[in-house]
C-alpha positions as CSV (number, residue, x, y, z in Angstrom):
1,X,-58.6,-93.1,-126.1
2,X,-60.5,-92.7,-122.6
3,X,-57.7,-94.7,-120.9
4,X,-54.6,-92.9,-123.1
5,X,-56.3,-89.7,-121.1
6,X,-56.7,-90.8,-118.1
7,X,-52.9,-91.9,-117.8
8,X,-51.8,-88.5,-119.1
9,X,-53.8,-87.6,-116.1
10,X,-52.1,-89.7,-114.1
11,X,-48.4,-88.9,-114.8
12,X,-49.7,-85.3,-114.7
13,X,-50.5,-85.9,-111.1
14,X,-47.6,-88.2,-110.4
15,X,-45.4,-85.2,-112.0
16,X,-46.5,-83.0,-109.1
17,X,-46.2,-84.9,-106.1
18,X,-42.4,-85.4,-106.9
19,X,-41.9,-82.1,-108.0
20,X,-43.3,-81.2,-104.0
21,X,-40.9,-83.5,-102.8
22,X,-37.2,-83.3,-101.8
23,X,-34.4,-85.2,-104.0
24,X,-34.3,-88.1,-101.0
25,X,-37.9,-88.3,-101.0
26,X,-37.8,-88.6,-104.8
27,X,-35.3,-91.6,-105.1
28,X,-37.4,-93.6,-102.1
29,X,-40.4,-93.1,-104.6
30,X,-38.8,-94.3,-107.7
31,X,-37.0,-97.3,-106.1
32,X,-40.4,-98.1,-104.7
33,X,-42.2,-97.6,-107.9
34,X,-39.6,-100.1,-109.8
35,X,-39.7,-102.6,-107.4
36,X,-43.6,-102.9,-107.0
37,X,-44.3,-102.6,-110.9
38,X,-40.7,-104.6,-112.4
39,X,-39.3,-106.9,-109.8
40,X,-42.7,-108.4,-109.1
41,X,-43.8,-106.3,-105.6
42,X,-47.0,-106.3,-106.3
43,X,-47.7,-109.9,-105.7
44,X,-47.4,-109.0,-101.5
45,X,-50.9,-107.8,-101.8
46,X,-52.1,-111.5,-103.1
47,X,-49.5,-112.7,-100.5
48,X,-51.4,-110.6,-97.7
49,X,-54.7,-111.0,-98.7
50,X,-54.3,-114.6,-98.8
51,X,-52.9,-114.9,-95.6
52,X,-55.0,-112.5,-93.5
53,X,-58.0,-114.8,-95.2
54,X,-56.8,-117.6,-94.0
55,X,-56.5,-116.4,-90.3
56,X,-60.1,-115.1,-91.0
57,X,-61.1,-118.8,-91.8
58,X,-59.6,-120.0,-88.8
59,X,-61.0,-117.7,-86.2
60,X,-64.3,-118.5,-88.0
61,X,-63.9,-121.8,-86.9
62,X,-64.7,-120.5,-83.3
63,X,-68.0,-119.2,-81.5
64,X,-67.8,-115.8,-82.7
65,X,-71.2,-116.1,-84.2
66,X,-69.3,-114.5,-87.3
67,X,-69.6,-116.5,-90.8
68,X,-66.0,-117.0,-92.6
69,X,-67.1,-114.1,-95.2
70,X,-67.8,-111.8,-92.9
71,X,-64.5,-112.7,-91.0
72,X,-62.3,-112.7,-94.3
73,X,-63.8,-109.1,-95.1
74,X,-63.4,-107.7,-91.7
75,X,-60.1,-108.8,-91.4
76,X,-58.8,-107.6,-95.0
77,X,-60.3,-104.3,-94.4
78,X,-57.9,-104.1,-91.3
79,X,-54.8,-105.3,-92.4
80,X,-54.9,-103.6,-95.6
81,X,-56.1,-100.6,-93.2
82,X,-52.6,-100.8,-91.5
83,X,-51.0,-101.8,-94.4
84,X,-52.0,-98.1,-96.4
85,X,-51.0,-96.8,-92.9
86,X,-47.6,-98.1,-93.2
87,X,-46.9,-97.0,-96.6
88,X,-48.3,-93.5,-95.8
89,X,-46.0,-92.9,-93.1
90,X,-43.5,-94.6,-95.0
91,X,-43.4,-92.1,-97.8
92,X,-45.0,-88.8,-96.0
93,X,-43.2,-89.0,-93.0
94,X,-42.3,-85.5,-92.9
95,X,-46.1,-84.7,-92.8
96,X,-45.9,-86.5,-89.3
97,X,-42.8,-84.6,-88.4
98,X,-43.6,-83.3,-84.8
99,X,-47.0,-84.2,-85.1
100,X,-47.1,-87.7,-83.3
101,X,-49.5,-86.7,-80.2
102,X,-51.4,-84.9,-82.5
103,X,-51.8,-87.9,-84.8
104,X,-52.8,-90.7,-82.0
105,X,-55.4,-88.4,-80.5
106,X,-56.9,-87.6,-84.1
107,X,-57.1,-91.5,-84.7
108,X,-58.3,-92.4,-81.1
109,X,-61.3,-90.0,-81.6
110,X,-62.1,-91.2,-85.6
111,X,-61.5,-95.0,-84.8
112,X,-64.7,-95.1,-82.4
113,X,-66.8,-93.0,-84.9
114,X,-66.1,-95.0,-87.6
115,X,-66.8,-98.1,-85.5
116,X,-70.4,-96.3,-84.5
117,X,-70.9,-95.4,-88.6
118,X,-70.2,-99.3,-89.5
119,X,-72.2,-100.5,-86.9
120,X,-75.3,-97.9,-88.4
121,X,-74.6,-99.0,-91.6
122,X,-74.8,-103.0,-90.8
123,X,-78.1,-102.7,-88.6
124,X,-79.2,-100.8,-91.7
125,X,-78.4,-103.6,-94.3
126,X,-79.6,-106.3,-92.1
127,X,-82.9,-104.2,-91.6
128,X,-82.9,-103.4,-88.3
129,X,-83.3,-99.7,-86.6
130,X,-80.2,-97.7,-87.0
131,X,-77.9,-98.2,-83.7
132,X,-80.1,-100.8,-82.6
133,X,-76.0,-102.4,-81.5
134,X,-75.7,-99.4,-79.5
135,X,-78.3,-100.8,-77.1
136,X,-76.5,-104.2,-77.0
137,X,-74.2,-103.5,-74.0
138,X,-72.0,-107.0,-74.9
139,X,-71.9,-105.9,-79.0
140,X,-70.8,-102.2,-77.7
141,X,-68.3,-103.6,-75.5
142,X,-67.1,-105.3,-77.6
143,X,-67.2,-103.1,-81.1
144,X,-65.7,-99.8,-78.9
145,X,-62.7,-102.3,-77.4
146,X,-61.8,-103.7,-81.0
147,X,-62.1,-100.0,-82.1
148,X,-59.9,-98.4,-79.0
149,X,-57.2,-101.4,-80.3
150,X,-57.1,-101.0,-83.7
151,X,-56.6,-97.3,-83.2
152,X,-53.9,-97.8,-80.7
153,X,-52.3,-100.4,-82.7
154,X,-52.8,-98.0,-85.9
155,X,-51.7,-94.9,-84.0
156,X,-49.0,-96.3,-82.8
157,X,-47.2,-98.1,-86.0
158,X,-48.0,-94.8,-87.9
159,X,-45.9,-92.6,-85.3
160,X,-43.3,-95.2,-85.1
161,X,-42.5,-95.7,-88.9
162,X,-42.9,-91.7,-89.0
163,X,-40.4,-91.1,-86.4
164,X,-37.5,-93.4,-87.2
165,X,-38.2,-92.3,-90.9
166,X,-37.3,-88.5,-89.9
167,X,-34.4,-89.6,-88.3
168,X,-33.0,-91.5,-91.4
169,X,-34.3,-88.3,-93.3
170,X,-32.0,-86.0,-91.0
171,X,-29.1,-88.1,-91.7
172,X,-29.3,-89.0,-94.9
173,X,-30.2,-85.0,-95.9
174,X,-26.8,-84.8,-93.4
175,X,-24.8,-87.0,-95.3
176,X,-25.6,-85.6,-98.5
177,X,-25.0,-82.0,-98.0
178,X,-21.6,-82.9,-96.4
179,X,-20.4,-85.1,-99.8
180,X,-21.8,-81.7,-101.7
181,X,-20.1,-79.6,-99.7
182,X,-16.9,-81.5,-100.0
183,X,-17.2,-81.8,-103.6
184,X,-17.7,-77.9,-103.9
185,X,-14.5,-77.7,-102.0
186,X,-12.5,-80.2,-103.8
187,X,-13.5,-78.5,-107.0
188,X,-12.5,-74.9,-105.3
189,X,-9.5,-76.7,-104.5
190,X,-8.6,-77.9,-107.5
191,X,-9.3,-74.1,-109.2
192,X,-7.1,-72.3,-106.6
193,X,-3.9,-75.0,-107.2
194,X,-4.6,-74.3,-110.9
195,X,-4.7,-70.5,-110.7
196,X,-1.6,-71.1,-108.3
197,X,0.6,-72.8,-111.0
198,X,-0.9,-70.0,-113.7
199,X,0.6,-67.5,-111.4
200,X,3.6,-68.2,-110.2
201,X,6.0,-68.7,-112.8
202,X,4.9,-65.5,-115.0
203,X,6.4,-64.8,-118.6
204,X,7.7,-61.7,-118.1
205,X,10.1,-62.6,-115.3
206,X,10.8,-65.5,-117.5
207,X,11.2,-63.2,-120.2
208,X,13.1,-60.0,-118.4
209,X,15.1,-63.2,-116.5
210,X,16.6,-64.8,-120.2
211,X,17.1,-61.6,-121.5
212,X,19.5,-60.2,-119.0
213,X,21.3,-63.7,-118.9
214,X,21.6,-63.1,-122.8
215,X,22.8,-58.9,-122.1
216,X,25.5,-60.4,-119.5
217,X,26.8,-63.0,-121.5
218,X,27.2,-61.2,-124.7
219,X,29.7,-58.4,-122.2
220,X,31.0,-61.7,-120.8
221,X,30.0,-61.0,-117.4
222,X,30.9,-63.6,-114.9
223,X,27.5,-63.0,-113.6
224,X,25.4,-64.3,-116.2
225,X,26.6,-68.4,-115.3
226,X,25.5,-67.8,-112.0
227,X,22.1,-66.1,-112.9
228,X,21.3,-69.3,-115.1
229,X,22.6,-71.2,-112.5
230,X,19.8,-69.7,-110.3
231,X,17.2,-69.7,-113.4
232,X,17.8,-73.3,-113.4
233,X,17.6,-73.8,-109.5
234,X,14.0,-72.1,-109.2
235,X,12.5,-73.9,-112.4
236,X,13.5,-77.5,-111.0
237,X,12.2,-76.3,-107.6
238,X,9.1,-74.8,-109.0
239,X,8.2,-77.0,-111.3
240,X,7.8,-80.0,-109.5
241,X,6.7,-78.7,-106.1
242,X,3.9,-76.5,-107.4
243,X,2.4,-79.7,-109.0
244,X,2.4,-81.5,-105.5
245,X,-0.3,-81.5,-102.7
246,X,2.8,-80.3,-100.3
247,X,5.7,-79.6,-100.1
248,X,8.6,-78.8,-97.1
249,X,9.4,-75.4,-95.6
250,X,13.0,-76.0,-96.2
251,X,11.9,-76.6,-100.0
252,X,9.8,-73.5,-100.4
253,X,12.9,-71.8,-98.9
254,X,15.4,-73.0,-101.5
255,X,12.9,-71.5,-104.6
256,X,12.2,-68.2,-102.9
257,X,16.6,-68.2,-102.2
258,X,17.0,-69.1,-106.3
259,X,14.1,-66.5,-107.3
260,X,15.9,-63.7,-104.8
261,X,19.0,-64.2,-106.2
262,X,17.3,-63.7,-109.9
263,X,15.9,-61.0,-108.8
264,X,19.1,-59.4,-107.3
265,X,21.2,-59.9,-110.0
266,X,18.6,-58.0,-112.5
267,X,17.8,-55.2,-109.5
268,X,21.4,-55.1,-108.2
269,X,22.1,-52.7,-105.6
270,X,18.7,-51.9,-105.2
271,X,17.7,-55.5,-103.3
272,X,18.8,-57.0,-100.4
273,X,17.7,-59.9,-98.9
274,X,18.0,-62.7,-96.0
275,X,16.8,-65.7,-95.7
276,X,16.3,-67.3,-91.8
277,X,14.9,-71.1,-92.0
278,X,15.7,-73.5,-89.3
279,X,16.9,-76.9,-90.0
280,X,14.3,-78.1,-87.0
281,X,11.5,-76.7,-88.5
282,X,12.9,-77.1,-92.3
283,X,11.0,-80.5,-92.7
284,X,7.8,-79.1,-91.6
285,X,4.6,-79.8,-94.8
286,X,3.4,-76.7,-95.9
287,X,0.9,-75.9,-99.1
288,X,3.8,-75.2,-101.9
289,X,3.6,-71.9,-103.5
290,X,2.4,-69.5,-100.6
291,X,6.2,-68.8,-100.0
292,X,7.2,-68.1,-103.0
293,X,4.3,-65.8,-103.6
294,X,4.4,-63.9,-100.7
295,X,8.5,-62.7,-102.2
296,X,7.3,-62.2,-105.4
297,X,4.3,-59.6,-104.0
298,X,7.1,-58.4,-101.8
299,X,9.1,-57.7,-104.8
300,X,6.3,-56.3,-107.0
301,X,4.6,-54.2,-104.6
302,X,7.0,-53.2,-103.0
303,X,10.9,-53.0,-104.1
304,X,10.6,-52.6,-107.8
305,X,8.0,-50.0,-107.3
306,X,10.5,-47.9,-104.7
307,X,13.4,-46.1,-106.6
308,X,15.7,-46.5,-103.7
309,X,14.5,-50.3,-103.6
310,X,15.0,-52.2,-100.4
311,X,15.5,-55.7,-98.5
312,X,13.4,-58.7,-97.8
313,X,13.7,-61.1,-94.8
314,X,12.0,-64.3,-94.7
315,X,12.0,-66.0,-91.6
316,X,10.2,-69.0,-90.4
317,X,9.6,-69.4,-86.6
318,X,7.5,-72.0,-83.7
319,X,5.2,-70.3,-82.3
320,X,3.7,-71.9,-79.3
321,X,0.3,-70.7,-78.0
322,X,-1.3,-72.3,-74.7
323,X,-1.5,-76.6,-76.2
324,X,-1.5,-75.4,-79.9
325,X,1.9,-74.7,-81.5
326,X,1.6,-72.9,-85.3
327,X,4.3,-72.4,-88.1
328,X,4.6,-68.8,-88.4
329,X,6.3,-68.0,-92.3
330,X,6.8,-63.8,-92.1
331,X,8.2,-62.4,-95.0
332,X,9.1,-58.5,-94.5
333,X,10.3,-56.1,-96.9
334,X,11.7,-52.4,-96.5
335,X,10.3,-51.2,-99.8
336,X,7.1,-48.5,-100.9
337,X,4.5,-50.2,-98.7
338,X,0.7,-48.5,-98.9
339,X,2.1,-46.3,-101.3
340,X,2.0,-49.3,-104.1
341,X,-0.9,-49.7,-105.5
342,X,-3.3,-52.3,-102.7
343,X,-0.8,-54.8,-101.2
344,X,-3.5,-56.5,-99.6
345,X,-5.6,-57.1,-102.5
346,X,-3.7,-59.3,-104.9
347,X,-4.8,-62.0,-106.9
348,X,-1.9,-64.1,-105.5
349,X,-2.5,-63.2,-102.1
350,X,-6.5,-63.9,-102.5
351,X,-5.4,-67.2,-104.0
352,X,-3.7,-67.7,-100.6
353,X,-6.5,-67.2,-98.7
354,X,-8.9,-69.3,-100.7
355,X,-5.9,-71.6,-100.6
356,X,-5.5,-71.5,-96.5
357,X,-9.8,-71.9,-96.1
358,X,-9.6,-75.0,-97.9
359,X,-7.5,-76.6,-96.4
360,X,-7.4,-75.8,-93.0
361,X,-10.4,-73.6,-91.9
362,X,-10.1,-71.2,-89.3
363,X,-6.9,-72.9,-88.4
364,X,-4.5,-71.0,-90.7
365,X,-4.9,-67.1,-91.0
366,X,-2.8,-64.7,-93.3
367,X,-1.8,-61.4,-91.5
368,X,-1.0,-58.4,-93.6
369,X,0.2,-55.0,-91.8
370,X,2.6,-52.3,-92.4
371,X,6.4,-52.2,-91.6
372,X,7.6,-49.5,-89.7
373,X,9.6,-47.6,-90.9
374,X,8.6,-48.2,-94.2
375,X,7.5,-51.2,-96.0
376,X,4.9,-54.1,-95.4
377,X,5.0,-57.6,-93.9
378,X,3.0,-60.8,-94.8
379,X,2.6,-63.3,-91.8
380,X,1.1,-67.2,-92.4
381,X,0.3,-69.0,-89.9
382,X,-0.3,-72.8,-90.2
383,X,-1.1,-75.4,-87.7
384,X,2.1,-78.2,-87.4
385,X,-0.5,-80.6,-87.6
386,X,-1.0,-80.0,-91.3
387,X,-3.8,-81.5,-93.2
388,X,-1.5,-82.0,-96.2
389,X,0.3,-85.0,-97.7
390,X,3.9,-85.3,-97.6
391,X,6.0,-84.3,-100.9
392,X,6.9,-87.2,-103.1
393,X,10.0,-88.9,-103.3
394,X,9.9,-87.6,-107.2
395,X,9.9,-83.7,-105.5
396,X,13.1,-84.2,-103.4
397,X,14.8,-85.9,-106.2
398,X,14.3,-82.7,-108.4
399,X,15.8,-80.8,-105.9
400,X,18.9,-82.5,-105.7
């Protein structure tokens, strides 16, 4: 019962030291504490005793005037001294953290006063006058240099072990926080690219697209072969692409060309648009999606929402600033502008910039102004150098 208590007590205790320390701290103790009590660690302190008792036996041996008991105790006190020394600044080493000079000077002053409380205590149990060694100028020589040493040699392990310790603390803590920080951004990643496929292809254009293919084909409109024609062309583009890490300019291109057409055959007169990519620049890796979303917020925002309707140019330039060159994707449109209800605010275009912090930091930027005379324009700009895999053989194969 008394010892069922006392190692509640215990694990109470135990409980909060780890609870005060940090996760790094905690996994040192526990690897500790399962190789001392499970793989058999605990047999270094017979290991240590027994040797330290055999050095005490042979410097016995000389003229020390010191019996082997005497010796085998001094010297286990000492090395088991150092030993607790070691482990403390082992496991507390952030107690020790910019405290080093501190520390020696503490232990240089206690050493020597212990040595003069020992030496009391001995003249007392041998029955002589307390500090009746102080008086022996050869014994207090020769107690205050062993004392001077030990401290040194204790001071100076303790800062030692303390000091590279809080260095493999910094890193460690460095180390870690960088994989959790990456993992919080892969997982953000992962969110935004699946938002990004919920978006893009919604129902209703599905929906509003089918049914004027199904209005046109029941008049017999020539016009309704080509629209599925251009159905067809945006869902093998979109479909595979938006499923990749990246994809090409020139690829992005040809889905915003099939959705504009789509688009222009349900609008009519009320949409015009252009479409300006570069074969140079066509092969150039770019997230897939940001395209295509920046003509569909053109088209929501701001040509369906304008009864006159309008045009949309996308262009795609180099631009070249000082060593850096950037991939500047502007797509402009002539349609209501501010007057639609917050361009700048759209889940698609917030999934862009989530998208573009990702993956490329400060490096990327999306720019979002008005059009004179009337309409908006969306500007991306991405470094060449793009952080993003290449499109799979399986992407250009769709697109065929």
């Amino acid at each position: 019962m008394m010892f069922s208590g006392l190692r509640r007590r215990y694990e109470w205790f135990a409980g909060c030291v780890l609870a005060s320390l940090s996760e790094v701290e905690r996994q040192e103790v526990r690897a500790f504490d399962h190789w001392f009590y499970r793989e058999g660690g605990w047999r270094w302190i017979l290991y240590i005793a027994g040797g330290t008792t055999l050095a005490a036996w042979g410097v016995s041996r000389l003229e020390l005037n010191l019996s082997f008991a005497k010796m085998a105790l001094l010297f286990n006190v000492v090395v088991f001294m150092l030993a607790w020394a070691c482990l403390s600044a082992w496991f507390g080493y952030r107690k020790f953290q910019g405290k080093a000079l501190r520390s020696t000077l503490i232990t240089l002053v206690l050493v020597p006063l212990g040595a003069v409380v020992g030496g009391t205590i001995a003249d007392l149990l041998q029955g002589r006058a307390p500090l009746a060694w102080f008086h022996n100028d050869t014994v207090f020589r020769t107690i205050m240099i062993a004392a001077l040493a030990f401290g040194l040699v204790y001071a100076a392990t303790v800062a030692l072990i303390a000091s590279l310790r809080n260095r493999e603390y910094v890193a460690k803590s460095a180390r870690l926080e960088g994989e959790a920080r990456q993992s919080e951004l892969n997982r953000r990643l992962a969110e935004s690219q699946l938002r990004l496929l919920q978006l893009q292809v919604e129902p209703h254009f599905l929906f509003n697209t089918l049914g004027s293919a199904q209005q046109l084909a029941e008049r017999g409109a020539p016009e309704a072969a080509r629209l599925i024609a251009d159905l067809i062309r945006f869902l093998r583009s979109s479909t595979q692409s938006l499923r990749e890490k990246a994809t090409t300019l020139k690829q992005d291109a040809v889905m915003a060309s099939a959705y504009l057409a789509i688009m222009q055959t349900r609008l009519r007169e009320r949409l015009a648009y252009s479409i300006d990519v570069p074969d140079a620049i066509g092969g150039e890796p770019i997230p897939p999606g940001m395209l295509i979303t920046l003509v569909e917020n053109a088209i929501k925002h701001g040509i369906e929402p304008s009864p006159s309707g309008g045009a949309i140019a996308v262009t795609a330039r180099l631009e070249s600033s000082g060593d850096d060159a950037r991939l500047a994707i502007t797509v402009t449109d002539t349609g209501a502008g501010l007057r639609s209800a917050a361009p700048g605010q759209g889940i698609g275009l917030s999934n862009i910039r989530e998208r573009l912090a990702l993956l490329y930091g400060e490096r990327a930027t999306l720019e979002l102004e008005e059009n004179a005379p009337r309409g908006f324009r969306a500007r991306l700009l991405l470094p060449v150098a793009s952080p993003v895999a290449q499109p799979s053989a399986a992407t250009a194969d769709a697109l065929r």
